[in-house]
N, C-alpha and C positions, 0 to 999 in steps of 0.2 A: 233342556235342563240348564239350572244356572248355576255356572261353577264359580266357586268362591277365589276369592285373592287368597294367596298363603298369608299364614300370618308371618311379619317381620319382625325381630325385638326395636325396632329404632318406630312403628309405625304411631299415628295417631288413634284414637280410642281405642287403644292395647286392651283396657280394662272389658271395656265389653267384649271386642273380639275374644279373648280368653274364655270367659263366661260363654259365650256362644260354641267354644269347642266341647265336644265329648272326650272320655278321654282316650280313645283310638287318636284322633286331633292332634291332642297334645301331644302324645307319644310321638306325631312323626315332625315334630317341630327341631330346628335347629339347636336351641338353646334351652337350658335346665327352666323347670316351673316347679316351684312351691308354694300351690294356696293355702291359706291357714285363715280359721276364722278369729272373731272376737277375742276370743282365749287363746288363741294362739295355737288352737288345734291345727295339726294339718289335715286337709279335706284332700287334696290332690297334689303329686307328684309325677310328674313326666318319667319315661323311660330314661330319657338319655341322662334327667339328674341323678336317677338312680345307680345306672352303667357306673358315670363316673363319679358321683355321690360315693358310691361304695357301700350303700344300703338300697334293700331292698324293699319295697313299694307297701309290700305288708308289714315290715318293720317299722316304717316310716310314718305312716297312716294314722290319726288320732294320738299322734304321743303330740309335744310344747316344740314347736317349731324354736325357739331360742336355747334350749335343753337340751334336747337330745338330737334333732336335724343339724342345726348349726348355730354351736355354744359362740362360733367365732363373731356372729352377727350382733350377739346382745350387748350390745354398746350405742353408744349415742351415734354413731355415722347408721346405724340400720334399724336397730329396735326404738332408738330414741326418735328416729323421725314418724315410724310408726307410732305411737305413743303420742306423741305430736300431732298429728293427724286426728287421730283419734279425739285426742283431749280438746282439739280445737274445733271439730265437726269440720275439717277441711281435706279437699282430693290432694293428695298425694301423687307423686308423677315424675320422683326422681332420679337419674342415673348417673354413677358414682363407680370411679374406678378403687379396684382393691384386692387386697392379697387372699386367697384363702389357704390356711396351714393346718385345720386342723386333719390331722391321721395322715399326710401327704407332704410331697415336699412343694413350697411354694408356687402357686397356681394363679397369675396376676386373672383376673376374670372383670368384668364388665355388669355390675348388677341396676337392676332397674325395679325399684321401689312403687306399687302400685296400690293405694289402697283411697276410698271414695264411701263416703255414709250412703251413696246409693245401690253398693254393692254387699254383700253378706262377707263376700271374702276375701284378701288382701294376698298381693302376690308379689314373692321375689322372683323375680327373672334373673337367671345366672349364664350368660356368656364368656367362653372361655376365650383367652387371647393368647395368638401365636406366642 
């Protein structure tokens, strides 16, 4: 049988590796996943975002990834590159250090911006730093 490489956040073709997990998969990954489609729905959430997200996976599920997952993102460093991406038919592939405060006390984390018109769904990857 052939066993696969784990996924890493820092790896190359992240976006399809992702795509390719189920989401047992993603659960046992190191680092938070938020996929959300065109509208912003979120389609998939990992365990461990949720752990420390502080919401839970059926709370999360079909509500506005900028609204109610994380109000903190809709700004031009994270929803306006999405938006961007979007608006210009172009892969997205960014990673960007930053604070996240909302409901917590300051949590510097590590996110990585994934979104490509050959995929259905766009994903923030959220690592957390010592």
């Amino acid at each position: 049988m052939l066993e696969l490489m784990p996924v890493v956040f820092q790896q190359t073709g992240m976006h399809a590796a992702l795509e390719a997990q189920d989401d047992d998969e993603l659960d046992g990954l190191d680092f938070g996943v938020i996929g959300f489609d065109a509208d912003g729905l979120v389609r998939r959430y990992n365990a461990l975002e949720s752990r420390l997200g502080g919401f839970s996976r059926e709370r999360i599920l079909n509500t506005h990834v900028f609204d109610a997952v994380a109000p903190c993102f809709n700004n031009y460093l994270v929803a306006g590159r999405f938006d961007s991406a979007q608006e210009e038919s172009t892969v997205l592939d960014d990673t960007i250090d930053y604070v996240l405060t909302l409901k917590m006390r300051p949590v510097r984390v590590r996110l990585r911006l994934l979104a490509s018109p050959n995929h259905a769904l766009r994903y923030v990857l959220v690592q957390r730093l010592a």
